[in-house]
C-alpha positions in Angstrom: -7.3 -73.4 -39.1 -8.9 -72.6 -35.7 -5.4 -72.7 -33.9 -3.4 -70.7 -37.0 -6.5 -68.1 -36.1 -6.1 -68.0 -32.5 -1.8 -67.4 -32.8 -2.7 -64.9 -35.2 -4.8 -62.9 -32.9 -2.5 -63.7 -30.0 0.4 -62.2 -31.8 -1.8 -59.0 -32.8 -2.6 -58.8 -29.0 1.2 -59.1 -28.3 2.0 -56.4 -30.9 -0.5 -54.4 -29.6 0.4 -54.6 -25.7 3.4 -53.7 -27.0 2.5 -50.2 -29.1 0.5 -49.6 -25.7 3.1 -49.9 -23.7 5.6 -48.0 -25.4 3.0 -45.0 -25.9 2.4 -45.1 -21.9 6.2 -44.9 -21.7 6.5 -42.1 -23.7 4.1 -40.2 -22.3 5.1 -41.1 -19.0 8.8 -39.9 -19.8 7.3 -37.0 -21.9 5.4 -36.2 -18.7 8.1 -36.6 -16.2 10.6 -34.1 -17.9 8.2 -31.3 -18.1 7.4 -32.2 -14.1 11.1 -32.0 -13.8 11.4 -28.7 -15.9 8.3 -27.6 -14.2 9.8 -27.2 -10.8 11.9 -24.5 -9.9 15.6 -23.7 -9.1 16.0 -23.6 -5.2 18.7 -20.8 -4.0 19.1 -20.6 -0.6 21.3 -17.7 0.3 22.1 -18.1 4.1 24.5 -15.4 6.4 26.2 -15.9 9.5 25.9 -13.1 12.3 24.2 -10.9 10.4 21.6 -9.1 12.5 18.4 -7.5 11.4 19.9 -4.0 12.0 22.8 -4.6 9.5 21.0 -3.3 6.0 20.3 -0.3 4.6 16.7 -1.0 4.3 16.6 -1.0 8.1 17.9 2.1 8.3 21.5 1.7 9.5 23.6 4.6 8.3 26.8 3.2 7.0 25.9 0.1 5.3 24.7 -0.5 1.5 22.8 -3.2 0.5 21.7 -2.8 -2.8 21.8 -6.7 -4.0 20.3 -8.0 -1.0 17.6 -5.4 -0.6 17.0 -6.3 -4.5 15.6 -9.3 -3.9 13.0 -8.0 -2.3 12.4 -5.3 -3.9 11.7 -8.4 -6.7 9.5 -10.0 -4.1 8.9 -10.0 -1.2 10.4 -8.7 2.5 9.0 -11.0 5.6 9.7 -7.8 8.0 9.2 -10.8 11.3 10.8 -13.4 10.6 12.7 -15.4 13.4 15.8 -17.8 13.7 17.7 -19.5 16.7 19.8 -17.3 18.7 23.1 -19.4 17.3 24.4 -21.2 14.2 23.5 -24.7 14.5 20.2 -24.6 16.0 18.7 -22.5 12.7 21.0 -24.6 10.2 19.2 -27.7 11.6 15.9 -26.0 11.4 15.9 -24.7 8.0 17.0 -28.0 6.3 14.6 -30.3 8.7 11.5 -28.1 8.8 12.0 -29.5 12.9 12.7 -28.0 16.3 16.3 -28.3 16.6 16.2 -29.8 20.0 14.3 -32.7 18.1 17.0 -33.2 16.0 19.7 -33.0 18.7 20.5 -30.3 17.8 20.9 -27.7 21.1 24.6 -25.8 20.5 27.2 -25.3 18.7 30.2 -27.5 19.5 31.1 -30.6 21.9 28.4 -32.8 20.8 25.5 -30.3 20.8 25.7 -29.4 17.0 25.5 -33.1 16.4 22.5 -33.4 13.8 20.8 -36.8 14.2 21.0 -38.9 10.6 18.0 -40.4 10.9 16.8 -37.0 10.1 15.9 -36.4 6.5 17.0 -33.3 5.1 16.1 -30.7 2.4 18.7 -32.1 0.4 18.1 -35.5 0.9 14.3 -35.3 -0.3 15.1 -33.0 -3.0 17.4 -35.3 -4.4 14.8 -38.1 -4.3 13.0 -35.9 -6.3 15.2 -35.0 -9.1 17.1 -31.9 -7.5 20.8 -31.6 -8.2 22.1 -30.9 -4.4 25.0 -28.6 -3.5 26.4 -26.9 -0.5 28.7 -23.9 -0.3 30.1 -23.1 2.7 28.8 -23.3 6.2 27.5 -26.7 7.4 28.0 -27.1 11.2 26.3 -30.0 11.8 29.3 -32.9 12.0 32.1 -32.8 10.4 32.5 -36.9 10.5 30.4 -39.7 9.1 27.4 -40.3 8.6 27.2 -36.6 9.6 28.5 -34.7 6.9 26.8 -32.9 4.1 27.6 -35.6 1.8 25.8 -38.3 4.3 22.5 -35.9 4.4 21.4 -35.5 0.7 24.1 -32.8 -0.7 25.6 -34.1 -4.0 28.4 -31.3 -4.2 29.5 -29.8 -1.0 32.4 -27.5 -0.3 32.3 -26.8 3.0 34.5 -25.6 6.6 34.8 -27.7 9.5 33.4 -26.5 12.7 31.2 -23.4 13.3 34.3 -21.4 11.4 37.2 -21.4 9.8 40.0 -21.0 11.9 38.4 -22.7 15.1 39.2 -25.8 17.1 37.8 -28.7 14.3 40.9 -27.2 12.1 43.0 -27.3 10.4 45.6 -25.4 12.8 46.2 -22.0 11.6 43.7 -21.8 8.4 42.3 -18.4 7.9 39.7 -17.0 5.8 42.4 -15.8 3.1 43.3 -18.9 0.8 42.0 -21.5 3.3 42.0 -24.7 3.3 38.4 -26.3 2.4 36.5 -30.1 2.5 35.8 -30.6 -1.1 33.7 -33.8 -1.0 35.2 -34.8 2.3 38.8 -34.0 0.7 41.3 -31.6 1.6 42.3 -28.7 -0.7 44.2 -25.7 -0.1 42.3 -22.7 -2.0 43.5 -19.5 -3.3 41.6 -16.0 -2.2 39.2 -15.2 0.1 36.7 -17.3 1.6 33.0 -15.8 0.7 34.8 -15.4 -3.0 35.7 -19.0 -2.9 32.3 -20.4 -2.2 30.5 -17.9 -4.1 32.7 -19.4 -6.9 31.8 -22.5 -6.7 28.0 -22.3 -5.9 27.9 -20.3 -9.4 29.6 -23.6 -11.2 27.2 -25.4 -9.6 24.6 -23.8 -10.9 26.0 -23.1 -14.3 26.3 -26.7 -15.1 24.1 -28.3 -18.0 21.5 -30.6 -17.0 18.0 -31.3 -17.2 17.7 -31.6 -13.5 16.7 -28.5 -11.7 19.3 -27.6 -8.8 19.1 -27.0 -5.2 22.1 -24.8 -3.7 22.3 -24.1 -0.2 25.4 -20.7 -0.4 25.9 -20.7 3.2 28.9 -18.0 3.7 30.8 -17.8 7.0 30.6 -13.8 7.3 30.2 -11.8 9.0 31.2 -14.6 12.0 34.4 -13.9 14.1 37.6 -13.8 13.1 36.7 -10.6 12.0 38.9 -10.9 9.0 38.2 -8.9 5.3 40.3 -7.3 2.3 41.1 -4.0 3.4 39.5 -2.7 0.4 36.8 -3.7 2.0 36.8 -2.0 5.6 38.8 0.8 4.3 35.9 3.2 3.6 34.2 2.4 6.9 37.6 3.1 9.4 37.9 6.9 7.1 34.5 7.4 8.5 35.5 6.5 11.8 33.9 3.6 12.6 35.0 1.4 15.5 37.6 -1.4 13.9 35.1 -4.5 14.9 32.6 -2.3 13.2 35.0 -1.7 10.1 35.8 -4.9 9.6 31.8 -6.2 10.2 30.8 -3.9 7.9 33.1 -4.7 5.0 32.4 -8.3 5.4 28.7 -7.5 4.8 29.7 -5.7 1.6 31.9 -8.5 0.6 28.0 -10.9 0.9 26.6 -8.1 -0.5 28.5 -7.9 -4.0 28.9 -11.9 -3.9 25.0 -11.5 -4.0 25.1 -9.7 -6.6 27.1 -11.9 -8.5 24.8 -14.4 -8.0 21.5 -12.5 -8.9 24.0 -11.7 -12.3 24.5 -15.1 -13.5 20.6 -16.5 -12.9 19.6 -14.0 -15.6 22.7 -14.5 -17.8 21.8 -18.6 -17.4 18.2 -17.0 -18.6 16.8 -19.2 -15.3 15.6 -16.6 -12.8 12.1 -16.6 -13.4 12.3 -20.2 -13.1 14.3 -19.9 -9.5 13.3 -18.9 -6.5 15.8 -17.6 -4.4 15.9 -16.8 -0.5 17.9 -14.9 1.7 18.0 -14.8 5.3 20.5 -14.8 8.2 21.0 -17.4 10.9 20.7 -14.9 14.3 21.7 -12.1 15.4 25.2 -10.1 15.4 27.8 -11.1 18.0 30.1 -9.5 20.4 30.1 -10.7 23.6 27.9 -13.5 25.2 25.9 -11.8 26.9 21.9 -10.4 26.2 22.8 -7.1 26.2 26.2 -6.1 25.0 26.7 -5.7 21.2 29.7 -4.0 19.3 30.4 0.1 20.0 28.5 2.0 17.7 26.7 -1.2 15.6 23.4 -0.5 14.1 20.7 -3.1 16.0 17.1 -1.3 14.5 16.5 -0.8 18.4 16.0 -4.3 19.0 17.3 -5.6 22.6 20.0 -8.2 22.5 22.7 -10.1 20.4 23.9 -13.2 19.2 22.5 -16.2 21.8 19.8 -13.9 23.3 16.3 -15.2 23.5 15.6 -11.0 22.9 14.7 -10.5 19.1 17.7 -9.4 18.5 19.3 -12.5 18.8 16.4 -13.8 16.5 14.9 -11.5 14.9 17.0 -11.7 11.0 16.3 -10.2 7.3 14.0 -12.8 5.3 14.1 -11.7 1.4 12.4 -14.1 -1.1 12.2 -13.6 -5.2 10.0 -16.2 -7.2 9.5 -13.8 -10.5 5.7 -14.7 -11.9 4.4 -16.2 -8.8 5.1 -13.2 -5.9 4.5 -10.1 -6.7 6.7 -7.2 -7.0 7.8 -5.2 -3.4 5.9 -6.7 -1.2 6.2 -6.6 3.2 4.8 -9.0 4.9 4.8 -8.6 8.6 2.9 -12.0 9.2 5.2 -13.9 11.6 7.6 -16.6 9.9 10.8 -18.8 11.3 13.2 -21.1 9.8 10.9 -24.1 10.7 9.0 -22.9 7.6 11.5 -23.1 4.8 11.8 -26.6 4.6 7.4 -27.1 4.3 8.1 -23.7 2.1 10.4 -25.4 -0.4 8.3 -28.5 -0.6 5.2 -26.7 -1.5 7.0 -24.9 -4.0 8.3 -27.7 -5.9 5.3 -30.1 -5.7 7.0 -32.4 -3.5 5.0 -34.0 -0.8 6.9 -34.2 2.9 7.9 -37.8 3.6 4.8 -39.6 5.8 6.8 -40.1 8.7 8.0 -36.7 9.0 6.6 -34.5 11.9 6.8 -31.5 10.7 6.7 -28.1 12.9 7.1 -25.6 10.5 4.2 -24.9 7.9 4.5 -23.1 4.3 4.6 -20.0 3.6 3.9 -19.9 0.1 -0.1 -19.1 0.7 1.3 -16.0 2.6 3.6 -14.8 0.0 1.3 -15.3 -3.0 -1.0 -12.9 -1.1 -3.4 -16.0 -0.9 -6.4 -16.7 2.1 -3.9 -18.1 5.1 -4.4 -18.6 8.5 -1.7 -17.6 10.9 -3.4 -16.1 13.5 -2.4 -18.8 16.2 1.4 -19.5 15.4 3.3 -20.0 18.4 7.1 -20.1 17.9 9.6 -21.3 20.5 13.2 -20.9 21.1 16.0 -22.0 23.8 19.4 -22.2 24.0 21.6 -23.2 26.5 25.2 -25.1 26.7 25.9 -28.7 26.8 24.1 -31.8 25.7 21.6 -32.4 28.4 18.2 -29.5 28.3 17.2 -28.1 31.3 13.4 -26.7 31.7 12.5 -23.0 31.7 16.2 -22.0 31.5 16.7 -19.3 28.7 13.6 -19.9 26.8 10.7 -17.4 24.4 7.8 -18.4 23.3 6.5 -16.0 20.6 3.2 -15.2 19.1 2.3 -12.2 16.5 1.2 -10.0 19.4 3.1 -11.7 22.3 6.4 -13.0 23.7 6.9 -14.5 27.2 10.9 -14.6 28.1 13.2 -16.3 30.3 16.3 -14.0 30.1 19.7 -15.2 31.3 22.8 -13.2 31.0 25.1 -16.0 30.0 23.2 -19.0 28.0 26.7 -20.6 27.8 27.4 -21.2 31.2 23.7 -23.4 32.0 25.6 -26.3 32.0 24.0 -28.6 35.3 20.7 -29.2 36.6 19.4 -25.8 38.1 18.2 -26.5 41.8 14.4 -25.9 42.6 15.2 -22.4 44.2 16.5 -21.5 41.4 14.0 -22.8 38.8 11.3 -20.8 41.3 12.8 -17.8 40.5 13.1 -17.8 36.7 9.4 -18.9 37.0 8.6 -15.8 39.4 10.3 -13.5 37.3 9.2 -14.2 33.8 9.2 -11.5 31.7 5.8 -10.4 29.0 6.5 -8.1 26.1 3.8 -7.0 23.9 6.5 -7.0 20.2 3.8 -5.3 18.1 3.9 -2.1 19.8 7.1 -3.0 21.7 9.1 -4.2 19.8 12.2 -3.5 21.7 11.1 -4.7 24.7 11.2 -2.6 27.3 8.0 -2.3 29.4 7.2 -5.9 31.1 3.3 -6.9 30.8 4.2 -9.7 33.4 2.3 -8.4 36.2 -0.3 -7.0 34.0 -1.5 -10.7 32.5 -0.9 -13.2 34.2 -3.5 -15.3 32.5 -1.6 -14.7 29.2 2.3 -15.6 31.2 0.0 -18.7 32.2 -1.3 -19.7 29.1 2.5 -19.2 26.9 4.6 -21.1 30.1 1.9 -24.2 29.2 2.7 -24.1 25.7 6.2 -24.2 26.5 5.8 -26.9 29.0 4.2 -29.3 26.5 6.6 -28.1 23.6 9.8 -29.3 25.7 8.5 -32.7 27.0 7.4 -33.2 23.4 10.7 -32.5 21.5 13.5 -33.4 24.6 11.5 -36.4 25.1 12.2 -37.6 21.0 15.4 -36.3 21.4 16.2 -38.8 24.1 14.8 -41.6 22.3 17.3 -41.2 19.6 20.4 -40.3 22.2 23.3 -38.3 20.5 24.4 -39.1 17.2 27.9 -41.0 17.4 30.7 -40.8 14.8 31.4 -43.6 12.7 35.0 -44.8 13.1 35.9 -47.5 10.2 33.3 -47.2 8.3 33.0 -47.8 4.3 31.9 -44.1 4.3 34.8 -42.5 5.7 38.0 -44.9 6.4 40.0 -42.0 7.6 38.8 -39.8 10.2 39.9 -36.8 11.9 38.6 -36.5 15.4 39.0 -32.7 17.1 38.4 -30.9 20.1 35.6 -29.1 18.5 33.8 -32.7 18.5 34.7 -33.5 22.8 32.2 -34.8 25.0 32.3 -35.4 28.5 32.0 -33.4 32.1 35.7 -32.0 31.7 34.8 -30.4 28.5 31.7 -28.3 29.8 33.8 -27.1 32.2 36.0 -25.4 29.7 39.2 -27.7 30.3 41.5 -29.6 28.4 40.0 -33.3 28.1 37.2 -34.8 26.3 36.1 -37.7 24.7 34.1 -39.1 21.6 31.4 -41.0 21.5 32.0 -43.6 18.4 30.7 -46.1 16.6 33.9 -49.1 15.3 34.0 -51.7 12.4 36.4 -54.1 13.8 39.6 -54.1 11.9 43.0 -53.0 12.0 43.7 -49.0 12.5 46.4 -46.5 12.8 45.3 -44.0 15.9 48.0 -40.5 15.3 47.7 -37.7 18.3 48.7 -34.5 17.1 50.1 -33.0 20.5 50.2 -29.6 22.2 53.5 -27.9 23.6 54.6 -30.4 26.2 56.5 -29.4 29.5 57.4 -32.8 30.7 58.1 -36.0 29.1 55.0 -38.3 29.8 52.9 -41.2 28.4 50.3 -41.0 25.8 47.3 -43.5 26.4 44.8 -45.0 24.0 41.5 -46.2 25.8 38.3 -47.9 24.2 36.5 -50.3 26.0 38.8 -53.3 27.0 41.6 -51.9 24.9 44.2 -49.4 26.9 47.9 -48.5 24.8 50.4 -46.7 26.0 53.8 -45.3 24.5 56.3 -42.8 25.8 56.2 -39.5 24.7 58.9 -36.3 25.0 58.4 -32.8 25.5 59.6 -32.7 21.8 57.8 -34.5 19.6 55.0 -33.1 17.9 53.0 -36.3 16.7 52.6 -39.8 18.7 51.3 -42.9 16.2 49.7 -46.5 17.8 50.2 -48.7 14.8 48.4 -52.1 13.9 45.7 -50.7 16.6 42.9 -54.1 16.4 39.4 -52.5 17.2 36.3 -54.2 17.9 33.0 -53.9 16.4 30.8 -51.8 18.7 29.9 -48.0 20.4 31.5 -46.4 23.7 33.7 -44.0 24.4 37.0 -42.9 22.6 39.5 -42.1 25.0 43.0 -40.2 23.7 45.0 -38.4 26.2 48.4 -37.7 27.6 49.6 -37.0 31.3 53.0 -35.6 32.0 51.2 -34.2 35.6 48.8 -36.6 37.5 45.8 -34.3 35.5 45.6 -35.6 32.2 45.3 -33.5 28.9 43.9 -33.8 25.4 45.8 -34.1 22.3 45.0 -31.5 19.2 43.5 -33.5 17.1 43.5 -37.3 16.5 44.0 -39.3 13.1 42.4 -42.6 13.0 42.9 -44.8 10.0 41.5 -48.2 8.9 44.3 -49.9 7.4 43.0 -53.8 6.8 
């Protein structure tokens, strides 16, 4: 009887274990869905060239912007907030919460808009978290594996190649009417115009049933060059006599501005927009020229010195809208310095997420700020460069900005610092640093330099420190390398937007790539230029060198049953019908075992 007793209470402790168990399970389930239902919609609405002078909230005279100003209007305005003079500096920022130049992150093209992967992205920790990921649009940050959107977190992208459509990463001839778009790394020829396209798609996303809460990054490519829009569109600005680039900018912003509005439309017919908060912001400043101080005829700039690539704040300077209905009030300005650091920390603290340990994060949240919480800010030091090519050069084309303050080292032509300045130089970009006090000079204009020294002292040290911190992870890490082979990406299309090498920062017509092989068997196809000659097209990678014959006819060259090895260097396709070799258009290469 004593052992029928003990199984009996054994199985009553079983059963009971059990009931326990399954009551933790459902509450932890029960729990977990209302976390997940909890957290907000993230809506990140990002433009390309769009300065801070192109609303009608900042007074220019010819452009309305009812849906974007609406957000605000909603929320909340952050009337300084700052970017990176150019496109894949800010991208990098505002989905790694991290300098740029930590990342690797120091251009736009041949190599320097190469994002390292062992960065972890907005994306990527949202979708540990739950999120449903898209991208619509812009990316810029590698077009190859493990680059690509779909290699950093997005679930759904739809997405360019290069810094724009129609530019060397290709495909030749596609233009912003009915282009053709990567749709989860695939191909696919699209009908109408681009910003419609994406916007198109970014509302599907979002429209999609699911108890998963959705992060979508709508990253249009307007009003960036081409300068290419309906006419519909830049009609009514040419009748009023407007400057054609101006015409054409112009009706591109109005193109972003309805799409906006389209969007705003369907988060309160999905009956989710007090459960979304949505964001809109630009990446830098407008574009003509490369140059600090040129900007289109006649275009709007709020009196800010600059453009596009310019340390100046007009070159950084961009709108920041941000709607969260229930949790920031109602028409709010906030002139409390922010940057594009901050949105990743921003996002995070919105959703209840905490930022991976090993993360070093620069930026800091903003969410104290906008709730009209106790925050300190008083302190924050942002810092920008940009120069050309892969290597960083100290004190060349650098700002270092505080709320009050800004110390700048101007150049006239960031894109052209492409070697190791010499000391006599470097002596004079220190002598001739320039001080601007941005609260009450906010154009910059009168030069505080000589005035404080102990304040041009105290900035040039944090700058100092700053760049021997981030270069010095950068280099660590050395530039990310495409993946040739690979199980993510078997076919790969290697441009001239992706070239390194000393040729290609001289603005001629060879580069490299830097790659990364799984040995096997490939197919290497050279889509070639207009040839004058009959020559010989070579194939170099480490020990291996092909050649084959080629005539001023043909259009595409093919090494078949190529065998590469498993390692890194540097991936050599060419063709010389002169003693001075040239680059082919684009190469195929295609793992075929």
């Amino acid at each position: 009887m004593k052992y029928v007793a003990t199984k009996i209470k054994s199985n009553q402790t079983r059963f009971s274990s059990i009931i326990f168990s399954f009551c933790l399970c459902t509450i932890f389930c029960h729990n977990t869905l209302l976390i997940a239902q909890d957290r907000p919609n993230v809506l990140i609405m990002l433009t390309d060239d769009q300065g801070y002078g192109d609303l009608g909230s900042h007074g220019n005279p010819y452009l309305k912007t009812p849906n974007i100003e609406k957000i605000g209007k909603q929320g909340l305005e952050m009337t300084h907030f700052f970017s990176y003079p150019n496109c894949s500096a800010t991208r990098a920022a505002i989905l790694t919460g991290r300098y740029p130049y930590r990342t690797g992150v120091t251009g736009v093209t041949q190599v320097d808009h190469f994002m390292n992967t062992s960065e972890e992205t907005l994306a990527e920790i949202l979708s540990k978290n739950g999120y449903r990921t898209g991208i619509f649009g812009k990316w810029h940050l590698g077009d190859n594996a493990p680059m690509r959107p779909t290699d950093q977190g997005f679930q759904e992208a739809l997405v360019h190649k290069g810094g724009g459509i129609g530019q060397a990463a290709g495909p030749a001839g596609n233009t912003y009417f009915d282009p053709i778009l990567e749709h989860n790394n695939q191909s696919k020829k699209y009908e109408g115009y681009c910003d419609d396209i994406f916007t198109d798609a970014a509302l599907d996303f979002m429209s999609e049933k699911s108890e998963k809460p959705f992060f979508t990054y709508l990253a249009t490519n307007l009003p960036h060059f081409p300068l290419e829009v309906p006419d519909e569109k830049a009609d009514p600005y040419r009748k009023i006599g407007l400057h054609e680039d101006n015409a054409k900018t112009y009706g591109m912003i109005d193109n972003i501005d309805a799409n906006v509005g389209r969007v705003l439309k369907r988060l309160k017919q999905l009956g989710i927009e007090d459960n979304t908060i949505v964001i809109f912001l630009s990446d830098n400043g407008p574009r003509n020229r490369r140059t600090k101080n040129d900007v289109y005829p006649g275009r709007w700039v709020s009196n800010l010195r600059g453009t596009k690539t310019s340390v100046y704040e007009c070159g950084t300077r961009v709108p920041f809208f941000v709607r969260w209905p229930k949790h920031i009030e109602k028409a709010q300005q906030n002139s409390t310095m922010g940057a594009v650091i901050d949105v990743l920390p921003t996002i995070l603290d919105v959703c209840k997420i905490e930022a991976p340990e090993h993360i070093k994060l620069d930026g800091k949240s903003l969410l104290s700020l906008w709730k009209g919480e106790k925050s300190d800010f008083k302190d924050r030091v942002f810092i920008v460069q940009m120069h050309y090519g892969p290597t960083v050069f100290k004190y060349m084309h650098f700002a270092v900005r505080t709320q009050k303050y800004k110390l700048v080292s101007p150049h006239d032509d960031p894109h052209h610092i492409l070697y190791q300045p010499k000391d006599e130089e470097l002596k004079e970009v220190l002598a001739n640093l320039e001080l601007y006090d941005v609260e009450n000079d906010p154009s910059e204009r009168i030069n505080l330099a000589s005035n404080h020294p102990e304040i041009v002292e105290d900035l040039l040290a944090r700058y100092e420190n700053w760049f021997d911190e981030v270069t010095e992870e950068r280099d660590s890490k050395g530039i990310q390398r495409i993946y040739l082979g690979s199980s993510m990406q078997r076919a790969t299309n290697l441009s001239q937007f992706d070239w390194g090498g000393p040729r290609v920062l001289s603005k001629n017509d060879l580069g490299h790539w830097r790659v990364k092989t799984e040995a096997g068997r490939y197919n290497v196809s050279f889509d070639l230029p207009e040839l004058d000659h009959e020559g010989v097209a070579h194939l170099k990678y480490n020990d291996l060198h092909l050649k084959l014959p080629v005539n001023k006819e043909q259009k595409k060259i093919t090494f078949t049953d190529v065998i590469l090895p498993e390692g890194t260097g540097n991936f050599h396709a060419f063709l010389k019908t002169e003693r001075l070799a040239t680059g082919p258009l684009f190469v195929d290469v295609e793992r075929i075992d």
